[in-house]
PLY file of the C-alpha trace (Angstrom):
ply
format ascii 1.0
element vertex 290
property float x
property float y
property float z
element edge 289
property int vertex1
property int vertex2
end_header
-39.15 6.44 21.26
-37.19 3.39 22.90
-33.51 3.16 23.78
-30.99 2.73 21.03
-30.62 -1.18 20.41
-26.84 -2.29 20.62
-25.44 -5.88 18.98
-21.87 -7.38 19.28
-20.88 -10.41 16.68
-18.24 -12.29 16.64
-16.74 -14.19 13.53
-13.26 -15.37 13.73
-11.37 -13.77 16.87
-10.43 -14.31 20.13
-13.09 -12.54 22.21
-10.35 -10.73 23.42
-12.28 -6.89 22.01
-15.40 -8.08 23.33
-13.88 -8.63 26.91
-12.84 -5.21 26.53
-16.47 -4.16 26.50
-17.18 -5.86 29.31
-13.95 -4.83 31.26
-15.51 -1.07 31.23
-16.96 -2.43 34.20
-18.53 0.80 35.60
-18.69 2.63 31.90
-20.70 -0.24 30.95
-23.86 0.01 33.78
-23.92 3.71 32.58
-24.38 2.50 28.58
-26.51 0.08 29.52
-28.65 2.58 30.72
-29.00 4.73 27.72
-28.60 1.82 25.34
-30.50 -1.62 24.93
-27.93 -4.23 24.69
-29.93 -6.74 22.53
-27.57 -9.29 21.72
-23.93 -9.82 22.91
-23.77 -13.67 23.46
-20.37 -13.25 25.58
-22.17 -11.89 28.09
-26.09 -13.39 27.91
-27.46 -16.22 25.86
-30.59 -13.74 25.73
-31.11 -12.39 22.30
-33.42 -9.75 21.13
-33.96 -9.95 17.12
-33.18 -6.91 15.06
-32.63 -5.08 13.69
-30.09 -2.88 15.55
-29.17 0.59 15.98
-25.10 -0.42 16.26
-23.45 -3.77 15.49
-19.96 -3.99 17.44
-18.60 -6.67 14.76
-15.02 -8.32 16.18
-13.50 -10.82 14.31
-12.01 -11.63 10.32
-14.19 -13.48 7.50
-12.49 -17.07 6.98
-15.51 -19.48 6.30
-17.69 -19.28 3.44
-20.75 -19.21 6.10
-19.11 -16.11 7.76
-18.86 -14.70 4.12
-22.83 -15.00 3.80
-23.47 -13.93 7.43
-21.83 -10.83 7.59
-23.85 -9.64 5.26
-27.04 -10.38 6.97
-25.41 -8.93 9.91
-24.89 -5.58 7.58
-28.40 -5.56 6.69
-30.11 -5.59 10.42
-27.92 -3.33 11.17
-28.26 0.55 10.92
-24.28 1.50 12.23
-21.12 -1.06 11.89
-18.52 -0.78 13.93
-15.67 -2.88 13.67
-13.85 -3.74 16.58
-9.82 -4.99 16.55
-7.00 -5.88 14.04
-9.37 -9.05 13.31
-12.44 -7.50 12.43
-10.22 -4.24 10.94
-7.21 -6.21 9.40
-7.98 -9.72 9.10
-5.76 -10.42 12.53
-3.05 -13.22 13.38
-4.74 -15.63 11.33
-4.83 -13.37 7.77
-0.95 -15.34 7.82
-2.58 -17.87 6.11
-2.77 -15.42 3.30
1.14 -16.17 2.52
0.48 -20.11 2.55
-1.40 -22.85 1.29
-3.91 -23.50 3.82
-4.81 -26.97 2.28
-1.26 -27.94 3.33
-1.38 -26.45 7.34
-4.83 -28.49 7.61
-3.48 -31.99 6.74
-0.82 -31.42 9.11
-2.88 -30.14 11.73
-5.92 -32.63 11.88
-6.57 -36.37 11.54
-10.05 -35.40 9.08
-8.64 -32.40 6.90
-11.58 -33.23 5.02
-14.20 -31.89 8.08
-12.73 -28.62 7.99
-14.20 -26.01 5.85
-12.05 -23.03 5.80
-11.29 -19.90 2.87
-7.78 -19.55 1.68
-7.37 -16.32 3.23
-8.77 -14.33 6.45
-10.28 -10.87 5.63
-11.13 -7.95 7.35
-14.89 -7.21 7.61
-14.74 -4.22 5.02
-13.66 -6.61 2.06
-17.07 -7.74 2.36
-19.30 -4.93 3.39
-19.65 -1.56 4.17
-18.22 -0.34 7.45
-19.34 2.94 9.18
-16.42 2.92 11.56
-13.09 0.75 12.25
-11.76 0.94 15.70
-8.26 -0.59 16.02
-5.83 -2.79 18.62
-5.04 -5.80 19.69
-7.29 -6.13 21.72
-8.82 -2.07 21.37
-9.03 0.20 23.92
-11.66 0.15 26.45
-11.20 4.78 26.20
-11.68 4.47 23.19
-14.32 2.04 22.77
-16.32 4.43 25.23
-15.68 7.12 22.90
-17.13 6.07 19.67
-19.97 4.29 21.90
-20.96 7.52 23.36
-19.99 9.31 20.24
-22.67 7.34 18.26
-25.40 7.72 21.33
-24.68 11.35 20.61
-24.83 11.65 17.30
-21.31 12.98 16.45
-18.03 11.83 14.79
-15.96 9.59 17.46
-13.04 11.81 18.45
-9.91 9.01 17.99
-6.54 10.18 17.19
-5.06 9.13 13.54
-1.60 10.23 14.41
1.23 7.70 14.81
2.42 6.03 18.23
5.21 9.01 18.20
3.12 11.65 19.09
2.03 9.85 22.18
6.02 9.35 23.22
6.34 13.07 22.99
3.01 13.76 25.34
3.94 11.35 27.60
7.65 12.45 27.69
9.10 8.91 26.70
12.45 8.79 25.34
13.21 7.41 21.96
13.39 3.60 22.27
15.02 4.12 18.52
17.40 6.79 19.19
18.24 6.44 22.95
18.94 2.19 22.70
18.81 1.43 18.77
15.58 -0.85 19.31
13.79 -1.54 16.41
10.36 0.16 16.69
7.01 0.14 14.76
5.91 3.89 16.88
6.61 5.72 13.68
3.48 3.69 10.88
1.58 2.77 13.69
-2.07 4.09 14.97
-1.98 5.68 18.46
-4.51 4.22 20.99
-2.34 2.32 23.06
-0.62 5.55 24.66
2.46 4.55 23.93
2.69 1.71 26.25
5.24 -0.45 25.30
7.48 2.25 23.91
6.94 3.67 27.85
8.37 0.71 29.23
11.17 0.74 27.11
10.43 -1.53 24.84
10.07 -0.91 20.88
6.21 -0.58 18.81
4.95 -4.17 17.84
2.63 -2.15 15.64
-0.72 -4.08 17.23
-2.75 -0.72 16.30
-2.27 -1.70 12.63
-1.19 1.27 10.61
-1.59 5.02 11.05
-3.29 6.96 7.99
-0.11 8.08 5.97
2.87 5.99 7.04
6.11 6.47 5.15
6.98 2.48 3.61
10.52 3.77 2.87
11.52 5.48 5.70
10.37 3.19 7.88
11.78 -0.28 6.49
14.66 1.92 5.87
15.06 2.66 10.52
14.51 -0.99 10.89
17.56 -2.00 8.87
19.63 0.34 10.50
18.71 -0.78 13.67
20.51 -3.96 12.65
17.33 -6.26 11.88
17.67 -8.79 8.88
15.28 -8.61 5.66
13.03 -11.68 7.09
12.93 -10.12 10.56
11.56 -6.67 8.59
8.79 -8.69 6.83
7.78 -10.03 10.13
7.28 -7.08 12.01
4.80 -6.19 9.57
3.03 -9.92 9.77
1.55 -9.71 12.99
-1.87 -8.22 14.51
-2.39 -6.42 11.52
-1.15 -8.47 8.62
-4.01 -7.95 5.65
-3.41 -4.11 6.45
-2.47 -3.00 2.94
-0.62 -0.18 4.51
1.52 -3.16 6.29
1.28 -5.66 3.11
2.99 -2.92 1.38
5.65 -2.27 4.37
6.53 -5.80 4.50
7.12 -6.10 0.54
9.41 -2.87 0.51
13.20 -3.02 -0.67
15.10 -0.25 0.46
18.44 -1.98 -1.60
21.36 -3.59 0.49
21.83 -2.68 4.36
24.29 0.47 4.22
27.77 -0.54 6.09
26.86 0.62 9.45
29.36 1.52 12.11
28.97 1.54 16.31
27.95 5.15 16.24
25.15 5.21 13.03
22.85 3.51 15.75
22.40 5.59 18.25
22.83 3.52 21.67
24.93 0.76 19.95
27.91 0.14 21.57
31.29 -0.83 20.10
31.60 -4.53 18.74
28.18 -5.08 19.53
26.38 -7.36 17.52
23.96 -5.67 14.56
21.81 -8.71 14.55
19.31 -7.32 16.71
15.29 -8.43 15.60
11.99 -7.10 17.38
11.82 -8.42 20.92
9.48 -10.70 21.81
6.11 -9.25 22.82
5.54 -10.66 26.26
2.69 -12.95 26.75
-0.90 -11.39 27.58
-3.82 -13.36 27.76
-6.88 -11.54 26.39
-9.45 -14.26 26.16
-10.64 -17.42 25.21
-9.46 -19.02 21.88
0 1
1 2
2 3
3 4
4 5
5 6
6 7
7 8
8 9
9 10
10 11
11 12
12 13
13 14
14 15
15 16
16 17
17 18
18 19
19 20
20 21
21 22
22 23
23 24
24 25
25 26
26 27
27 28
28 29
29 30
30 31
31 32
32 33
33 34
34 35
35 36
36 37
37 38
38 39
39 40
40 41
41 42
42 43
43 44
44 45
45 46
46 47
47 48
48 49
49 50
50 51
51 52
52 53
53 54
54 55
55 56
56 57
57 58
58 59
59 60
60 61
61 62
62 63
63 64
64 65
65 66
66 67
67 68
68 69
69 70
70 71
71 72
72 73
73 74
74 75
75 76
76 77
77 78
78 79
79 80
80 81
81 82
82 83
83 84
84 85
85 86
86 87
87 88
88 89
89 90
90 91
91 92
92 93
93 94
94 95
95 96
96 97
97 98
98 99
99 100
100 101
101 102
102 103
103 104
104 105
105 106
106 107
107 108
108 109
109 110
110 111
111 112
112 113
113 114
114 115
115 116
116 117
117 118
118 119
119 120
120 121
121 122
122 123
123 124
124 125
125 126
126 127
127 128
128 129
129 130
130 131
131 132
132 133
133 134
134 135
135 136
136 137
137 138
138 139
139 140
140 141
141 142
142 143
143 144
144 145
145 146
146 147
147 148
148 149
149 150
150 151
151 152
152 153
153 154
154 155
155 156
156 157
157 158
158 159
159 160
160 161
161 162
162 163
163 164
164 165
165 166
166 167
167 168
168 169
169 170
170 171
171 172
172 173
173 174
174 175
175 176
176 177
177 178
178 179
179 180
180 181
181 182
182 183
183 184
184 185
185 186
186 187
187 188
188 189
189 190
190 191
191 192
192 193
193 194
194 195
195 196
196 197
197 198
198 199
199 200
200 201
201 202
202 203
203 204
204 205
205 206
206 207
207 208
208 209
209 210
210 211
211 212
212 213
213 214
214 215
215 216
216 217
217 218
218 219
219 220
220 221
221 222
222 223
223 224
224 225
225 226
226 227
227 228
228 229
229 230
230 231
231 232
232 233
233 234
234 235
235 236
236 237
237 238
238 239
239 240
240 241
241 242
242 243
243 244
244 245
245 246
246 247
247 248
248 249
249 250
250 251
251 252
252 253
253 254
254 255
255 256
256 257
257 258
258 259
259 260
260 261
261 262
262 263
263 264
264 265
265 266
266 267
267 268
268 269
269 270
270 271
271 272
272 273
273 274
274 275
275 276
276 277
277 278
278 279
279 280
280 281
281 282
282 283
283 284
284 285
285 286
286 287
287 288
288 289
């Protein structure tokens, strides 16, 4: 019997989840000796036809081709994985979903009429069935190795569904939301980060997408507190992750007028300083081409 056969696609993405593949560096020479890594274009133009054992699928449906050749990828393919907020949440690009995309193309390009492009961008399970959904912007590499060698082994990958929270309290962070009064996404978003950003003190961006059971109310209801307007709220939620349904829903919630808050109902606020505080900007990381 010959080696498992391993595929990674991309639709519409930034490569930035397949990088992470090859950024496991060492990991990777020790897969690629119990797997057969028959097609991943980002790192050989060689290509072995299928079908495959496991299809690493990165990326969001937003062509009508893509729409059709997902689901020949689905067929050759005996696991799915999907890799990313893309590929898991329809990514940066599912904004188009709140606008008319016939309208951002004749502003954008001289020939509207060359470009060919759905109305909305759509996570890979609104089109077929998934096996597995790994998540981040871009995901990571541990955990990527996981559900690899959790599939090699024939188990259930071992990732966390708890919220970026629990990671603050095993890593010993302090409360971005309670020490400072930053806004923070920690409490509706997936763990797999390890609580980076929270670590250096800065709030959640959410780019995880949502954790299994997040509570809308509650946590529309910290942001407002924390001083953010309504529009700021909705676009916290319109990010990485913005087809989520969990975040659709956490973006559309009205929690009634902001309560009349005073210096000390925020913890870390200081007197006569300003309530008008949104989501700090997410510094700039490069994680591929595109």
């Amino acid at each position: 019997m010959g080696a498992p056969t391993l595929a990674v696609w991309k639709f519409a993405s930034c490569d930035g989840c397949q990088l992470t593949l090859l950024d496991c560096e060492d990991e990777l020479l020790a897969i690629a000796s119990q797997v057969k890594i028959a097609r991943f274009v980002e790192a050989s133009s060689e290509i072995q036809p299928g079908p495959y054992d496991v299809s690493l699928v990165e990326g969001s449906i937003t062509t009508a081709a893509d729409a059709e050749r997902i689901g020949q990828v689905r067929e050759m393919s005996r696991t799915l994985v999907t890799i990313g907020a893309c590929a898991t949440a329809g990514g940066v690009q599912a904004l188009r979903n709140f606008a008319d995309v016939e309208e951002f193309t004749s502003v954008v390009y001289a020939r509207p009429d060359y470009i060919s492009a759905l109305a909305t961008s759509t996570p890979i399970a609104a089109h077929v069935d998934v096996d597995f959904e790994l998540h981040g912007c871009p995901i990571d590499r541990r955990q990527l190795l996981e559900v690899i060698t959790a599939l090699l082994a024939g188990r259930k990958p071992n990732i966390p569904a708890h919220s970026v929270c629990f990671d603050c309290k095993q890593r010993g962070n302090v409360c971005v939301v309670v020490a400072h009064g930053t806004p923070c996404l920690g409490p509706v978003t997936h763990a797999g980060c390890g609580a980076l950003c929270p670590a250096h003190h800065r709030g959640c961006y959410g780019c995880f997408g949502p954790m299994e059971t997040p509570n809308a109310g509650a946590q529309v209801g910290l942001l407002r507190a924390t001083g953010m307007a309504e529009a700021d709220v909705r676009r916290a939620f319109r990010t990485f992750n913005t087809a989520a349904p969990a975040f659709i829903e956490l973006s559309q919630v009205t929690t009634g007028p902001p309560p009349a808050l005073g210096p000390r109902d925020v913890p870390g606020r200081k007197e006569g300083e300003s309530q008008d505080r949104p989501l700090a900007r997410r510094p700039h990381a490069s994680t591929g081409p595109g």
